[in-house]
DSSP file (Angstrom, degrees, kcal/mol; ACC not computed):
  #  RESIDUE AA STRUCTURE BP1 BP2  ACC     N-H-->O    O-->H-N    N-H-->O    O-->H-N    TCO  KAPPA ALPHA  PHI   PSI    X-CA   Y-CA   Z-CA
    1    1 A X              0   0    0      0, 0.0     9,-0.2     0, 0.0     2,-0.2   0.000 360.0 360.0 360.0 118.6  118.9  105.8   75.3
    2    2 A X  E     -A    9   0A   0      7,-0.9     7,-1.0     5,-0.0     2,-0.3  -0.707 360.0-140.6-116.5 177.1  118.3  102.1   76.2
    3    3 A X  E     +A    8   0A   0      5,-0.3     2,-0.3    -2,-0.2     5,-0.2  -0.951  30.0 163.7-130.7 134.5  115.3   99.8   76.2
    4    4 A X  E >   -A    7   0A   0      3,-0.8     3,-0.7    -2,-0.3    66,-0.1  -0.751  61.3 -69.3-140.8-152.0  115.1   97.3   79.3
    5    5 A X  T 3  S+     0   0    0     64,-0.4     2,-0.1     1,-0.3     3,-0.1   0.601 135.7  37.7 -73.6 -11.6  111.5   95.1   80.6
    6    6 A X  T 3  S-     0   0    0      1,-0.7    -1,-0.3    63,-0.1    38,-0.1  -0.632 123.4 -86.5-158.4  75.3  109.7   98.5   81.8
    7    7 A X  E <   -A    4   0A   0     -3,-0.7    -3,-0.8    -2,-0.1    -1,-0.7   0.420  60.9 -27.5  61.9-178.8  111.0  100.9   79.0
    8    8 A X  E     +A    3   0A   0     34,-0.2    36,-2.4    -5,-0.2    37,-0.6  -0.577  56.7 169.8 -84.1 137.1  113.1  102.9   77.8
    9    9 A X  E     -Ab   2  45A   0     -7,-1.0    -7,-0.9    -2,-0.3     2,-0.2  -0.360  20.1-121.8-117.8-164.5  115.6  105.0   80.4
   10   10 A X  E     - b   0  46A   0     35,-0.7    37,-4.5    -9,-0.2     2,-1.0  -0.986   1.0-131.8-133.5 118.7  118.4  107.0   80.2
   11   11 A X  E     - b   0  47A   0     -2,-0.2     2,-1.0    35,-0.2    37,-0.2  -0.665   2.7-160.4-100.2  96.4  121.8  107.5   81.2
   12   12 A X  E     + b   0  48A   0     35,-1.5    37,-0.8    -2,-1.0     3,-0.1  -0.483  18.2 177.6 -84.6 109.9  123.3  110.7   82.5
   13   13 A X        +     0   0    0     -2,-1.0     2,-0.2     1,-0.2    -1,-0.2   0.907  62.6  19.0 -82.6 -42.7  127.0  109.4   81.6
   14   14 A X        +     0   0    0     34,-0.0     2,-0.2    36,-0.0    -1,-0.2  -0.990  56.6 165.5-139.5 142.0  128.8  113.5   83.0
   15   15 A X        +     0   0    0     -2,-0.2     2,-0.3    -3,-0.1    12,-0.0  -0.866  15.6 128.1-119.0 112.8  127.9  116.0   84.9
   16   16 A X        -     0   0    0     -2,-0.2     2,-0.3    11,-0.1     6,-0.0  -0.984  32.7-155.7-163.3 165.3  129.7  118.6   86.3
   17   17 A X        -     0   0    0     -2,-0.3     2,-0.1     2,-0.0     5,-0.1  -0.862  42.4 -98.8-140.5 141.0  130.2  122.2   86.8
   18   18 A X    >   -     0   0    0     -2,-0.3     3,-3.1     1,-0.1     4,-0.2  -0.448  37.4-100.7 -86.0 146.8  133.7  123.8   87.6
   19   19 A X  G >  S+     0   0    0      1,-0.2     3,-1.5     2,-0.2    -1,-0.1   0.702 116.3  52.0 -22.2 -60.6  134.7  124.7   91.0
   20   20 A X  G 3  S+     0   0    0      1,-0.2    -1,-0.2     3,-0.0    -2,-0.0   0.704 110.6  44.1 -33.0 -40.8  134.0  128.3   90.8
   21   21 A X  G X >S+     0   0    0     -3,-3.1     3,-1.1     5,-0.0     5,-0.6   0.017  86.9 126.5-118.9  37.1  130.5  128.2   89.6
   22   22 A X  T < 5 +     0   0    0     -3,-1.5    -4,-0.1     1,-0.3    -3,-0.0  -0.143  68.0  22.5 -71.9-175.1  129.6  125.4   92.1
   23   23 A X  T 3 5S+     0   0    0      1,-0.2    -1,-0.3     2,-0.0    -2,-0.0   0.713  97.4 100.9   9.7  47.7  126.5  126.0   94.6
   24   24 A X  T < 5S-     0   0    0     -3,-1.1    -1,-0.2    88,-0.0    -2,-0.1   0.396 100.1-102.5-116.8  23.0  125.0  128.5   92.2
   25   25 A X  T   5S+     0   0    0     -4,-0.1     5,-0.3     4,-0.0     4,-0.2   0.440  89.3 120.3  94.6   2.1  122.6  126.3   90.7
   26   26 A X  S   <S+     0   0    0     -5,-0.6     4,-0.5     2,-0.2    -4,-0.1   0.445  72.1  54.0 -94.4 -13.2  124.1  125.6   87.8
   27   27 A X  S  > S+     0   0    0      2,-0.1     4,-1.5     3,-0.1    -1,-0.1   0.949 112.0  46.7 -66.2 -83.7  124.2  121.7   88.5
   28   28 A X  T  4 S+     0   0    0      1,-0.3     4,-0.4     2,-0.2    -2,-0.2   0.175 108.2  50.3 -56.4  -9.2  120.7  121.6   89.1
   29   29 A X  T  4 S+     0   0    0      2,-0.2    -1,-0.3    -4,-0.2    -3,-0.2   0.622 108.7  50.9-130.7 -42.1  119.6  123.4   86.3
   30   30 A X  T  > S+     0   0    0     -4,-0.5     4,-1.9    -5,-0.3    -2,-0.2   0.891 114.1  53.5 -42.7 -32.6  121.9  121.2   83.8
   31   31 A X  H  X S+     0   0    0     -4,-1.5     4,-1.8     1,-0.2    -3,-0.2   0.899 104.7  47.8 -57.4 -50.9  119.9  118.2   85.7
   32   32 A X  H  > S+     0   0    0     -4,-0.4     4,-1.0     1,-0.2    -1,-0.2   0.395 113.8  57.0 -88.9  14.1  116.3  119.6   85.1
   33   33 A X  H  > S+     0   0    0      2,-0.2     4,-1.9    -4,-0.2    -2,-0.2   0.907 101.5  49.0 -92.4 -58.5  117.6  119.9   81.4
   34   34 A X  H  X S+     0   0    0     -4,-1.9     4,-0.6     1,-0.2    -2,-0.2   0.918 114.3  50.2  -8.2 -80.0  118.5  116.7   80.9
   35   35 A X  H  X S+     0   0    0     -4,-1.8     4,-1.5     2,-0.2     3,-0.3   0.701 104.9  48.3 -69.7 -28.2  115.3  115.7   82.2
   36   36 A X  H >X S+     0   0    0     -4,-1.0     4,-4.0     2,-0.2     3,-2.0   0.987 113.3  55.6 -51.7 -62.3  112.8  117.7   80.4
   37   37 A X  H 3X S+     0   0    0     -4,-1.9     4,-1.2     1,-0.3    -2,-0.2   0.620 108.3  46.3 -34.7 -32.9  114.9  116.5   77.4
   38   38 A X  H 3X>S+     0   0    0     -4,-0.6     5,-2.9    -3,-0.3     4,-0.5   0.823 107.7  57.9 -93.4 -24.4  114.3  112.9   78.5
   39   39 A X  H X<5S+     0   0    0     -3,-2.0     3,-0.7    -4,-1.5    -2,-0.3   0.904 111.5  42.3 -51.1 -51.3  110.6  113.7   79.0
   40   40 A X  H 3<5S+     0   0    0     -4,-4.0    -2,-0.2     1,-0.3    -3,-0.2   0.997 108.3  55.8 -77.4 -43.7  110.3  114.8   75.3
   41   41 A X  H 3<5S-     0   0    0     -4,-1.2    -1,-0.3    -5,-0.2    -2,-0.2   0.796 117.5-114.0 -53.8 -23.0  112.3  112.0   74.1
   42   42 A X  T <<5 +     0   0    0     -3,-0.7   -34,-0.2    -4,-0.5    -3,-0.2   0.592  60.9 153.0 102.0   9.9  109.6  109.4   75.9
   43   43 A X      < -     0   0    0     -5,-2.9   -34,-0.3     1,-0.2    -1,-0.2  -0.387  33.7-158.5 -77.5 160.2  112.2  107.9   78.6
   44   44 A X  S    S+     0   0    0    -36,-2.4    47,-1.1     1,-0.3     2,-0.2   0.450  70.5  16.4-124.0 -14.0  110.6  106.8   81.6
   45   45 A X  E     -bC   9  90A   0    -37,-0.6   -35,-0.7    45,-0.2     2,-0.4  -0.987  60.4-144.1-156.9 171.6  113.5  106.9   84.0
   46   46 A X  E     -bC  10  89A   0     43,-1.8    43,-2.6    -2,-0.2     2,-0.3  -0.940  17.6-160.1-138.4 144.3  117.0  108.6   83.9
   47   47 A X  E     -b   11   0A   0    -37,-4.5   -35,-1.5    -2,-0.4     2,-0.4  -0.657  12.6-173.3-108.0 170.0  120.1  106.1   85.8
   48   48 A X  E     -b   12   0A   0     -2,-0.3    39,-1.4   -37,-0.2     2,-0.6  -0.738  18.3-148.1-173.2 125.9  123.5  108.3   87.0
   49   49 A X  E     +D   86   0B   0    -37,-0.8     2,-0.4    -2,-0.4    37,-0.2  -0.812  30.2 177.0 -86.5 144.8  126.7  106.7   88.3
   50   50 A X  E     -D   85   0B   0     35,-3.1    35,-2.0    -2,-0.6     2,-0.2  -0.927  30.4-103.8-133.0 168.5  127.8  109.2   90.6
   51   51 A X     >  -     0   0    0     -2,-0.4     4,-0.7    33,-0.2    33,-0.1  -0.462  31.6-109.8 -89.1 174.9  130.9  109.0   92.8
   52   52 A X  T >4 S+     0   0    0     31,-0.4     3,-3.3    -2,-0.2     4,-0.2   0.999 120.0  56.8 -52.6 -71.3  130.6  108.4   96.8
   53   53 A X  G >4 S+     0   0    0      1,-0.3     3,-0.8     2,-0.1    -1,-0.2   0.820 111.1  40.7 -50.6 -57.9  131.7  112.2   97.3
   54   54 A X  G 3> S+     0   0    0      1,-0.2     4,-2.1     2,-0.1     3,-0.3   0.417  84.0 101.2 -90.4  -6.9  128.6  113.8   95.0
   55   55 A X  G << S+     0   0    0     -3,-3.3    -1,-0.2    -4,-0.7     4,-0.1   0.761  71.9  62.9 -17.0 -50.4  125.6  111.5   96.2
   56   56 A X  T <> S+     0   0    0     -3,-0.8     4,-1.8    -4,-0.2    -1,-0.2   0.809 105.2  50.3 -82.7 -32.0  124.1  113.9   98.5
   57   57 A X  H  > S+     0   0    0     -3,-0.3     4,-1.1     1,-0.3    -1,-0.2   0.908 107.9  47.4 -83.9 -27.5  123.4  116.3   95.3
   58   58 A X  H  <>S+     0   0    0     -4,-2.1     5,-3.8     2,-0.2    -1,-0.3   0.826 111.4  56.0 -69.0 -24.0  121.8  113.9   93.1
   59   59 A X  H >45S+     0   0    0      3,-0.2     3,-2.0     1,-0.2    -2,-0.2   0.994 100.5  61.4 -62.0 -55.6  119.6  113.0   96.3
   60   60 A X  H 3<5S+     0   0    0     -4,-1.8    -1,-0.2     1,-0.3    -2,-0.2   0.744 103.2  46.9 -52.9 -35.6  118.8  116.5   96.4
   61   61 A X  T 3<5S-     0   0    0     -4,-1.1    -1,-0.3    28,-0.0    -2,-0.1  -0.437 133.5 -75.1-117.1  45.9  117.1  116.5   93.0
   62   62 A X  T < 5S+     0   0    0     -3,-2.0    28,-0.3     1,-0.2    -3,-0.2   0.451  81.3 151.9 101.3  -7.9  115.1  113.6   93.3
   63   63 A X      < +     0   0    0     -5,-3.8     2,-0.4    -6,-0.2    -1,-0.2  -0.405  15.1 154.6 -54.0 135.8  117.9  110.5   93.0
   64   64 A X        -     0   0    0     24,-0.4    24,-2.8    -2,-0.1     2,-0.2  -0.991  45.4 -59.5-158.2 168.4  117.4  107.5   94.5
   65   65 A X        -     0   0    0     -2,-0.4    22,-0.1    22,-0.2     0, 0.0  -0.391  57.9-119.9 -48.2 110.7  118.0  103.8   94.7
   66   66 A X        -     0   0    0     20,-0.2     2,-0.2    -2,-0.2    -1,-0.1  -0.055  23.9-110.7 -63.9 175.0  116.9  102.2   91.7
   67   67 A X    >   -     0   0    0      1,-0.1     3,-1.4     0, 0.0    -1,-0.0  -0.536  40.1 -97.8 -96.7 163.4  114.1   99.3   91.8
   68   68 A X  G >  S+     0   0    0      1,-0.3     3,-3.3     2,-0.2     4,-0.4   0.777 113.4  79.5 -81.7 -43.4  115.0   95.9   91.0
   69   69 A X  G 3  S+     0   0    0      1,-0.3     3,-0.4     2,-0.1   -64,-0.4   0.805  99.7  48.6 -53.9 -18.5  113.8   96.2   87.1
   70   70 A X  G X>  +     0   0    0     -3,-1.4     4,-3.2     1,-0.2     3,-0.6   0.517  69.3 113.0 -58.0 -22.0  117.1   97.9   86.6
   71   71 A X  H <> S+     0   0    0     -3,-3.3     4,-3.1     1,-0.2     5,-0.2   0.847  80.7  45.5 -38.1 -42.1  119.2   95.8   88.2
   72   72 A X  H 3> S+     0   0    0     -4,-0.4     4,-1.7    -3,-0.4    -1,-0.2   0.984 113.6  46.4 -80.7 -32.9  120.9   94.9   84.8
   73   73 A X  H X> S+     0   0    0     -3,-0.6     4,-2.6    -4,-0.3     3,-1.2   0.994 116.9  49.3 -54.5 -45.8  121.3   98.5   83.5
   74   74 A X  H 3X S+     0   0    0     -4,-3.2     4,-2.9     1,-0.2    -2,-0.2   0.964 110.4  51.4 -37.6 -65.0  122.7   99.4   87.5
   75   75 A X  H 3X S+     0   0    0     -4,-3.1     4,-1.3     1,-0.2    -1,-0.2   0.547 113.9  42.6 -78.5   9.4  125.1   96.4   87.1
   76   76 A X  H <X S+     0   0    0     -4,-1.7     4,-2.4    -3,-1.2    -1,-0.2   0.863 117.1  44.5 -69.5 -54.2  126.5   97.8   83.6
   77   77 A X  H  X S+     0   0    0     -4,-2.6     4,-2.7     2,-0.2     3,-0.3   0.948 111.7  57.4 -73.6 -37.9  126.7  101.3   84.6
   78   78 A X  H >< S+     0   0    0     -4,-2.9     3,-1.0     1,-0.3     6,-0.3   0.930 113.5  36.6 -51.4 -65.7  128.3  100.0   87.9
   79   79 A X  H 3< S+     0   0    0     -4,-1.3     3,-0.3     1,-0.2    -1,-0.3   0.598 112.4  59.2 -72.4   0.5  131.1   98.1   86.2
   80   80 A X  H 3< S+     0   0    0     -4,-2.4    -1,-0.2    -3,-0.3    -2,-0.2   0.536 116.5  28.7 -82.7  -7.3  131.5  100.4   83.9
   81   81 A X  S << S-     0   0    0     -4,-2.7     3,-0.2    -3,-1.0    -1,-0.2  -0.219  91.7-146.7-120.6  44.2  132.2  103.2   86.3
   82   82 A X  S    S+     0   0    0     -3,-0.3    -3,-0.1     1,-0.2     3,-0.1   0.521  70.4  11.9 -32.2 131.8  133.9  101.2   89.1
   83   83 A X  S    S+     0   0    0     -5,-0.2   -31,-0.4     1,-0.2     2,-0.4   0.847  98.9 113.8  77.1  26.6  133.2  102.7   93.0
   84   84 A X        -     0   0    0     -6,-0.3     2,-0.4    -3,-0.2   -33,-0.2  -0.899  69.6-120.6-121.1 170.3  130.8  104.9   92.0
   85   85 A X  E     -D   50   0B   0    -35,-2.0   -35,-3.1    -2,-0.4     2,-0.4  -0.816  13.5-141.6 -95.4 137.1  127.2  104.5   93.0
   86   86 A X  E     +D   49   0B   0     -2,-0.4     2,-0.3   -37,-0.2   -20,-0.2  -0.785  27.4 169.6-109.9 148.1  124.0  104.1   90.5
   87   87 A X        -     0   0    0    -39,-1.4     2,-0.4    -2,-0.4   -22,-0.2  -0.947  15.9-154.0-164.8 140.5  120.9  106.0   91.5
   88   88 A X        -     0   0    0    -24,-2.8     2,-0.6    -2,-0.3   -24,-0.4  -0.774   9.7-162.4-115.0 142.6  117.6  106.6   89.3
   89   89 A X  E     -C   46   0A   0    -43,-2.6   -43,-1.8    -2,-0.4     2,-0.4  -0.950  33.7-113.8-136.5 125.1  115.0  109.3   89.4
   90   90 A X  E     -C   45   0A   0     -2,-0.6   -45,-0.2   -28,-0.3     2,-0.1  -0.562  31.2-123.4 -62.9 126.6  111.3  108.3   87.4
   91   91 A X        -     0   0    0    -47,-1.1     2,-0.5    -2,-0.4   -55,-0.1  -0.603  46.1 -92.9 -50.1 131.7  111.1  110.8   84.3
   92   92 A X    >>  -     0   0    0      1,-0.1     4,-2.1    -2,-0.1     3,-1.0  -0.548  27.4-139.3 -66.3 129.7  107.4  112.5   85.1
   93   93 A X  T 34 S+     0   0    0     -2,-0.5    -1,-0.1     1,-0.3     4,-0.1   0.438 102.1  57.3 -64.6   3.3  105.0  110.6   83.4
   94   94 A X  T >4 S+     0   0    0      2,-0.1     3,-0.7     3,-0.1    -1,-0.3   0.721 114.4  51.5-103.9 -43.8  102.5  114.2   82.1
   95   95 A X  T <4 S+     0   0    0     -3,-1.0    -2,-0.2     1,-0.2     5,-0.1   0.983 116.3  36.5 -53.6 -58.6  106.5  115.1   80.4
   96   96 A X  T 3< S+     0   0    0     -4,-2.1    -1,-0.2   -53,-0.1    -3,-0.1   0.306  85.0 124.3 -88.6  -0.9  106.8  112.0   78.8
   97   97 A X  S X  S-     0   0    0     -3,-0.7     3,-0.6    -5,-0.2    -3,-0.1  -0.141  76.1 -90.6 -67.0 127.3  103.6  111.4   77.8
   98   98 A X  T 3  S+     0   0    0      1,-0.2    -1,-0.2   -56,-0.1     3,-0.1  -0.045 110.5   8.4 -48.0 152.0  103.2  110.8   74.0
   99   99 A X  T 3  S+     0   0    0      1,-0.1     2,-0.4    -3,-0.1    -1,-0.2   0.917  94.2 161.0  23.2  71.0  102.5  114.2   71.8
  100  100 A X    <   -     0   0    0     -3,-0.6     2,-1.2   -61,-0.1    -1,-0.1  -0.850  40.9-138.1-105.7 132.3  103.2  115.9   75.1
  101  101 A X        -     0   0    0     -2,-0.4     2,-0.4    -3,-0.1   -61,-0.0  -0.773  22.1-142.1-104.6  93.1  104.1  119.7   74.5
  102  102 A X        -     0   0    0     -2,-1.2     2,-0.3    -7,-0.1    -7,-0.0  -0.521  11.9-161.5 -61.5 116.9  107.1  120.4   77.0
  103  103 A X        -     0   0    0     -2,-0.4     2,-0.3   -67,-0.0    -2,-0.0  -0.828   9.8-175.5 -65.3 122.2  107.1  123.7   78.7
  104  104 A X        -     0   0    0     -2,-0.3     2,-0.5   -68,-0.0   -71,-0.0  -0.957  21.4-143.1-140.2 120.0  110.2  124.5   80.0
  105  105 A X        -     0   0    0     -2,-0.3     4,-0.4     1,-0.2     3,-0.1  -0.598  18.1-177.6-109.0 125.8  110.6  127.4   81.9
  106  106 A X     >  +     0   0    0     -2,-0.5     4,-1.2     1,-0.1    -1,-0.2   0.766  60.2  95.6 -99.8 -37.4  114.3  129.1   80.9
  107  107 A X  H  > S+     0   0    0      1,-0.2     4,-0.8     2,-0.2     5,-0.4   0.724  83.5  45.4 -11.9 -78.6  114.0  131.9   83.3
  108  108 A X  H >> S+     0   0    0      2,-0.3     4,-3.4     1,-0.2     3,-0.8   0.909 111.7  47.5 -59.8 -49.0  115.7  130.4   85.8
  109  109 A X  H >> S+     0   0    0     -4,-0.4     4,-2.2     1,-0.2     3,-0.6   0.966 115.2  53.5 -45.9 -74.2  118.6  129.0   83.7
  110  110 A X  H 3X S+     0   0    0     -4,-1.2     4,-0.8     1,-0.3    -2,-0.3   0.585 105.8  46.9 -27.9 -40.0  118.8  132.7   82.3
  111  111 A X  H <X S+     0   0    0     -4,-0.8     4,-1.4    -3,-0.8    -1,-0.3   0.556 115.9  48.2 -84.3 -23.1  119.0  134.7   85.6
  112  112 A X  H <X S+     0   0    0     -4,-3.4     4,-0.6    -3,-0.6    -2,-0.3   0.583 111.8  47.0 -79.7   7.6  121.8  132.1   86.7
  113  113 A X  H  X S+     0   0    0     -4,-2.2     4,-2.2    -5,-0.4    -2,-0.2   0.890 112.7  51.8-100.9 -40.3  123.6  132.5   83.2
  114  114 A X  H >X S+     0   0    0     -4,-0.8     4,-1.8    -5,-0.4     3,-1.6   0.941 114.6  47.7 -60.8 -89.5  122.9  136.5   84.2
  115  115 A X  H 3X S+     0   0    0     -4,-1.4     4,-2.6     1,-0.3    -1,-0.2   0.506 109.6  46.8  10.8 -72.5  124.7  135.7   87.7
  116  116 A X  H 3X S+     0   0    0     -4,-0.6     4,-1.3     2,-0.2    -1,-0.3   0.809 111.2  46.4 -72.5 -44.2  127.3  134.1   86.7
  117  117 A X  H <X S+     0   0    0     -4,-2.2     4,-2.0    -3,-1.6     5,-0.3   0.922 114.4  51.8 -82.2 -27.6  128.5  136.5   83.9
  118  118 A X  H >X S+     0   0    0     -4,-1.8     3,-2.1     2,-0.1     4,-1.2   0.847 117.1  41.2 -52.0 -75.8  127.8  139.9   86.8
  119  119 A X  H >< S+     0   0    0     -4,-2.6     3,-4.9     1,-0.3     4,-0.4   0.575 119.8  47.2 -63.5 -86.0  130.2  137.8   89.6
  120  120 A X  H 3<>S+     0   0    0     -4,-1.3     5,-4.2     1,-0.4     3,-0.4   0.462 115.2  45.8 -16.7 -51.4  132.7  136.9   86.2
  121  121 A X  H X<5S+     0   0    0     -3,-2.1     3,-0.6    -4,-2.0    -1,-0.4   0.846 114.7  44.4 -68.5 -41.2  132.5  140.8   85.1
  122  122 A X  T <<5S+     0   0    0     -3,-4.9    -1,-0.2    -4,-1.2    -2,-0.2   0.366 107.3  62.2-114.9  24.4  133.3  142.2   88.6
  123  123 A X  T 3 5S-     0   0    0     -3,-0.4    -1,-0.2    -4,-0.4    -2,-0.2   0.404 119.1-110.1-106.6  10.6  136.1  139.6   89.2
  124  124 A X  T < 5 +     0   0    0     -3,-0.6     2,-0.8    -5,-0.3    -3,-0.2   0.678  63.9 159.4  94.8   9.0  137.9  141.0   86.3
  125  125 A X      < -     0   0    0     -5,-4.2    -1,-0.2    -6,-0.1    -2,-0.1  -0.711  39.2-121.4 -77.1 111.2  137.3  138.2   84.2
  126  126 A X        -     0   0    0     -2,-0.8     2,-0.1     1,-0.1    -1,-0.0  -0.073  20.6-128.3 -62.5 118.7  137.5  138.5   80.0
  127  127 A X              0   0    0      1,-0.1    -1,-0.1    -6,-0.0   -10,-0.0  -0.366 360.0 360.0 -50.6 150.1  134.4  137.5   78.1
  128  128 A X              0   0    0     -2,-0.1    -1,-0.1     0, 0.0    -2,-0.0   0.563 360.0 360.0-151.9 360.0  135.7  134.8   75.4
């Protein structure tokens, strides 16, 4: 959590999901966690360096080229991750809204945690 000229943001510093349990949502649904999480916390925008290769999914959920008030957070996260691209998605301002009661609907995380452990179970894989 940082503070810059138009509030406080956020930095999602890793994300990632292992090869196996890629395109089952399991990206996307660590993403919208984050971001409720930054909604209750009061952050008003969330930054992510991502590499070249992983762009298109942070595009997919709402990533985008930050606005110029960022510029100095960008050009931190930018040398601090070198080649990679910064892209920012606005927190929604009814989440983040002071003495806000976040609703966060777990279902979905819950039928992909369901998912994951059926395909795990019928590839012969050991709870641990």
């Amino acid at each position: 959590r940082a503070a810059d000229g138009d509030g406080c943001y956020g930095e999602l510093l890793a994300c990632a999901v292992s090869c196996r349990h890629m395109r089952t949502g399991v990206g996307r649904l660590l993403v919208a966690w984050a971001t409720a999480n930054a909604a209750a916390e009061g952050l008003r925008f969330l930054l992510v360096s991502a590499s070249t290769d992983v762009v298109r999914f942070w595009e997919r959920l709402g990533f985008g080229s930050p606005p110029t008030h960022c510029a100095e957070a960008c050009r931190g996260l930018q040398q601090e991750f070198d080649g990679s691209v910064v892209l920012h998605l606005q927190v929604p301002a009814a989440l983040g809204a002071a003495g806000c009661d976040l609703q966060v609907d777990e279902s979905p995380l819950a039928d992909a945690m369901a998912a994951l452990r059926s395909r795990s179970r019928a590839a012969g894989h050991k709870r641990v």
